[in-house]
N, CA, C and O atoms as a GROMACS GRO file, in nm:
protein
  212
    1UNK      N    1   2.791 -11.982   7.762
    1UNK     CA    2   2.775 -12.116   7.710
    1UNK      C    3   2.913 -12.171   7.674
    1UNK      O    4   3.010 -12.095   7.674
    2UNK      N    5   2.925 -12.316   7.639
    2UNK     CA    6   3.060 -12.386   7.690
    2UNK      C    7   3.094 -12.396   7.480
    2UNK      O    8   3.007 -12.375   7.396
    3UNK      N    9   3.196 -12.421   7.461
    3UNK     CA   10   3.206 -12.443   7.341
    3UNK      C   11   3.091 -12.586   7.224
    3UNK      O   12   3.060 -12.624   7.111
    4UNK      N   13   3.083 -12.598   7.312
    4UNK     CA   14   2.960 -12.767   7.228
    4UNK      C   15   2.857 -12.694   7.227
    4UNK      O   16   2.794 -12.701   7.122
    5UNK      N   17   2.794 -12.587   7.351
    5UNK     CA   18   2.709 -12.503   7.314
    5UNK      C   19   2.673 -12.428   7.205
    5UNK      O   20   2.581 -12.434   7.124
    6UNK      N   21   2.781 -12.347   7.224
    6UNK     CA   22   2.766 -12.267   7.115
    6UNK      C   23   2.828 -12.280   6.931
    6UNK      O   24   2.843 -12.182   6.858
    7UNK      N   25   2.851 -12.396   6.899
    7UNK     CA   26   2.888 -12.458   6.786
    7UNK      C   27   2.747 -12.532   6.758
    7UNK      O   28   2.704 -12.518   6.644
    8UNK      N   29   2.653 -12.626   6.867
    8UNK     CA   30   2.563 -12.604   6.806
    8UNK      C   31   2.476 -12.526   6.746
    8UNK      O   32   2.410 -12.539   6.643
    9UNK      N   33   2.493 -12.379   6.889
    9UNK     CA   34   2.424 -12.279   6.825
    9UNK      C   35   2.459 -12.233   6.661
    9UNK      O   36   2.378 -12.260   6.572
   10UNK      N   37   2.577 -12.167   6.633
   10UNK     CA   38   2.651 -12.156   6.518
   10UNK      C   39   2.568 -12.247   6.424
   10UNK      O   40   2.500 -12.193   6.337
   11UNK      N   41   2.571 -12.380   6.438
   11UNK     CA   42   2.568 -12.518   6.324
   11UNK      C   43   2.398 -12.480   6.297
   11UNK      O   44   2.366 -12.513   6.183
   12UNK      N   45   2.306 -12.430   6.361
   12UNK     CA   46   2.172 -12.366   6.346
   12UNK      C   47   2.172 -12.212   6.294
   12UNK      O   48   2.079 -12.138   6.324
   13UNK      N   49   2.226 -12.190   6.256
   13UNK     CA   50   2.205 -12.063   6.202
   13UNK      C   51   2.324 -11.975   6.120
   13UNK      O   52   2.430 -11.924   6.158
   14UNK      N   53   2.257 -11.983   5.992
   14UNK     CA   54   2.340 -11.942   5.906
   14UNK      C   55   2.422 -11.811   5.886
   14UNK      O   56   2.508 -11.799   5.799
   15UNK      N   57   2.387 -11.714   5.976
   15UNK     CA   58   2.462 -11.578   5.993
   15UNK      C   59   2.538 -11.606   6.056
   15UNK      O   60   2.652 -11.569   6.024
   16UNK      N   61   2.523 -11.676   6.164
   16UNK     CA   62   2.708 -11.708   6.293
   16UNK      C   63   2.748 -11.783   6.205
   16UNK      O   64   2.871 -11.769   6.199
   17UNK      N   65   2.701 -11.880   6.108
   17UNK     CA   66   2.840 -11.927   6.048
   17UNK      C   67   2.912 -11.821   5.933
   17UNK      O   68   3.021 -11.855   5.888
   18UNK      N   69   2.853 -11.702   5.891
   18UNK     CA   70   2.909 -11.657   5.842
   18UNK      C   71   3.033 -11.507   5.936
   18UNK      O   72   3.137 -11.443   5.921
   19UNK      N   73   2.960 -11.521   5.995
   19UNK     CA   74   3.026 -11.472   6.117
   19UNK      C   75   3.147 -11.491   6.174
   19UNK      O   76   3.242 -11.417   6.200
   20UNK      N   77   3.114 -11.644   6.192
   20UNK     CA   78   3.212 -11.687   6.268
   20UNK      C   79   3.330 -11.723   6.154
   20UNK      O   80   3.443 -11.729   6.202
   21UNK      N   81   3.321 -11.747   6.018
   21UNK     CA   82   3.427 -11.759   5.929
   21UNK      C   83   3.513 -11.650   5.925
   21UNK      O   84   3.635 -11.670   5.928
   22UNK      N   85   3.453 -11.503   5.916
   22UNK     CA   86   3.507 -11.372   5.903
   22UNK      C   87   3.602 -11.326   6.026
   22UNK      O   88   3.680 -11.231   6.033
   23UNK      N   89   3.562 -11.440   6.137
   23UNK     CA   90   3.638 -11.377   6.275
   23UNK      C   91   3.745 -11.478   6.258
   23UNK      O   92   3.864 -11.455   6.280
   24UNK      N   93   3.699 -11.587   6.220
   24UNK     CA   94   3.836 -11.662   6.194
   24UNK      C   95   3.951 -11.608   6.115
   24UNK      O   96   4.067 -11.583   6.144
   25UNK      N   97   3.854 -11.593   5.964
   25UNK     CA   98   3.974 -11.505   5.867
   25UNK      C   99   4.030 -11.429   5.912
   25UNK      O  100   4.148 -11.421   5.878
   26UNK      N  101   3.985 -11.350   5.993
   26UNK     CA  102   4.024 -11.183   6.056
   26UNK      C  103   4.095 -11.179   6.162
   26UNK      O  104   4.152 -11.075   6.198
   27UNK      N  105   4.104 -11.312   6.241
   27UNK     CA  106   4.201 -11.311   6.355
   27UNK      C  107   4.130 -11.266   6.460
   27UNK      O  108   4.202 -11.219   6.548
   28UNK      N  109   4.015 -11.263   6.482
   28UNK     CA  110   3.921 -11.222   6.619
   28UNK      C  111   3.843 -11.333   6.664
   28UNK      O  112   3.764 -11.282   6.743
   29UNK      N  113   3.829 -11.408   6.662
   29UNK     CA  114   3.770 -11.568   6.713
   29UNK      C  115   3.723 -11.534   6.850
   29UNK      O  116   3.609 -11.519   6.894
   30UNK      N  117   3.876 -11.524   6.921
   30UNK     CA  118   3.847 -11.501   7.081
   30UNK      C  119   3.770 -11.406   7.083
   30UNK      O  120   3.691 -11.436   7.173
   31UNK      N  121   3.732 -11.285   7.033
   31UNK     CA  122   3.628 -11.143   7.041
   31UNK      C  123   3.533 -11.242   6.997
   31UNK      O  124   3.507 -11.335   7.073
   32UNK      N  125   3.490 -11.236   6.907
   32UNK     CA  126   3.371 -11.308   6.840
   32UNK      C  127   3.307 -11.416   6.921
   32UNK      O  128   3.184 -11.425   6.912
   33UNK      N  129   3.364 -11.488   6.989
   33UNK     CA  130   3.267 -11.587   7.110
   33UNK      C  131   3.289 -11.482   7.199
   33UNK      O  132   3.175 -11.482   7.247
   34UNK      N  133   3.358 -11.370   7.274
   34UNK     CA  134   3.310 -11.390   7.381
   34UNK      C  135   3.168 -11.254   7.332
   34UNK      O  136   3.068 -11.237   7.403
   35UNK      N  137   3.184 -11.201   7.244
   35UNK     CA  138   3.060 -11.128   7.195
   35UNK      C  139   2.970 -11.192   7.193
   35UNK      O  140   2.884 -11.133   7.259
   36UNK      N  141   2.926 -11.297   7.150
   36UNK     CA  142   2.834 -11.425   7.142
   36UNK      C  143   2.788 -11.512   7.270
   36UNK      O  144   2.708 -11.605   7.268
   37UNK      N  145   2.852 -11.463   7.372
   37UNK     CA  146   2.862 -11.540   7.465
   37UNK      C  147   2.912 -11.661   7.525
   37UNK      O  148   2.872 -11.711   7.631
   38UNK      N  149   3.024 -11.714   7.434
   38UNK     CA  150   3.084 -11.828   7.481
   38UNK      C  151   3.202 -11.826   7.529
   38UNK      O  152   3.311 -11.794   7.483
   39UNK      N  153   3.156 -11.877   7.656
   39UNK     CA  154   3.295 -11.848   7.736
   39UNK      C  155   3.413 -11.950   7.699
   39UNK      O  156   3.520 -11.941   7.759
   40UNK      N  157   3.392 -12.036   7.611
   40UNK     CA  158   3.549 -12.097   7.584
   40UNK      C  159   3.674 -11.998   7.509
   40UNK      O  160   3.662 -11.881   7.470
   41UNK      N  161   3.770 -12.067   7.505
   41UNK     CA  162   3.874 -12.009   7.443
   41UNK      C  163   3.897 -12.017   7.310
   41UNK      O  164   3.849 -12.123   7.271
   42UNK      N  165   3.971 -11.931   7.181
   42UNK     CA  166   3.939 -11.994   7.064
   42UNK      C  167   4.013 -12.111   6.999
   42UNK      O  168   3.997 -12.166   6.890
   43UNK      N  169   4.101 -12.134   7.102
   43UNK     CA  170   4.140 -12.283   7.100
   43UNK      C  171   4.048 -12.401   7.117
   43UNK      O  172   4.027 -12.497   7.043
   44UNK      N  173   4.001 -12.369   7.228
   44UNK     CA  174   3.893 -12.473   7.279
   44UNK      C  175   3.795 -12.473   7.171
   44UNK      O  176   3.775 -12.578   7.111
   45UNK      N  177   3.737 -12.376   7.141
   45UNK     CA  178   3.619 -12.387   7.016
   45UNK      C  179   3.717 -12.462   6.914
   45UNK      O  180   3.675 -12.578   6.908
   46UNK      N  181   3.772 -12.455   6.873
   46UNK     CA  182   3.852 -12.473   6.728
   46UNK      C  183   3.893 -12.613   6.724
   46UNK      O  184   3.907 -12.679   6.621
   47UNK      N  185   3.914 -12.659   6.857
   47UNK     CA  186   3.902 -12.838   6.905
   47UNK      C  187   3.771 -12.875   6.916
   47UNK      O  188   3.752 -12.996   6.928
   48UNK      N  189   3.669 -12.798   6.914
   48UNK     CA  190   3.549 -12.875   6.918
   48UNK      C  191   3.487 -12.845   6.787
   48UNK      O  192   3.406 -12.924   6.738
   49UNK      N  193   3.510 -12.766   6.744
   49UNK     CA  194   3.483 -12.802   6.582
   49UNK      C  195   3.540 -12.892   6.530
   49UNK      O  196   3.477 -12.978   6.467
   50UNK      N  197   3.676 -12.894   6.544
   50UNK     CA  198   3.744 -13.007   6.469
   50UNK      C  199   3.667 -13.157   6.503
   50UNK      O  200   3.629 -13.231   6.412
   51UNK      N  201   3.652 -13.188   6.637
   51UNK     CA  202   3.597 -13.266   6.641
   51UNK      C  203   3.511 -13.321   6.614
   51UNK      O  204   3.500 -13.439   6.645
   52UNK      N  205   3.406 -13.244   6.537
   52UNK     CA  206   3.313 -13.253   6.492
   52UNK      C  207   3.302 -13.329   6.320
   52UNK      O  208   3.224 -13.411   6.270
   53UNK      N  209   3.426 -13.249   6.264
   53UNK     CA  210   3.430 -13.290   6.134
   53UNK      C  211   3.516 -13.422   6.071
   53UNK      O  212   3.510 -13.448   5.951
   0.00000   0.00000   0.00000
């Protein structure tokens, strides 16, 4: 799934967002989507979050 994908997914469910904070803190972003299945980059996610807010 593309990054808009899976940020909605994330934005539905409260464990990937806790998830996904800890991979941020932790410096694993890029592991953490592609574990999740999103094939963007953690750049690309991190522009589509932003965009969001």
């Amino acid at each position: 799934m593309n990054a808009e994908e899976f940020y909605t997914k994330v934005k539905a469910d409260a464990g990937l967002q806790a998830a996904l904070e800890e991979a941020t803190d932790s410096g694993t972003l890029a592991d953490f989507l592609s574990a999740n299945g999103c094939t963007a980059s953690a750049d690309e996610f991190s522009a589509c979050v932003a965009a969001h807010d």
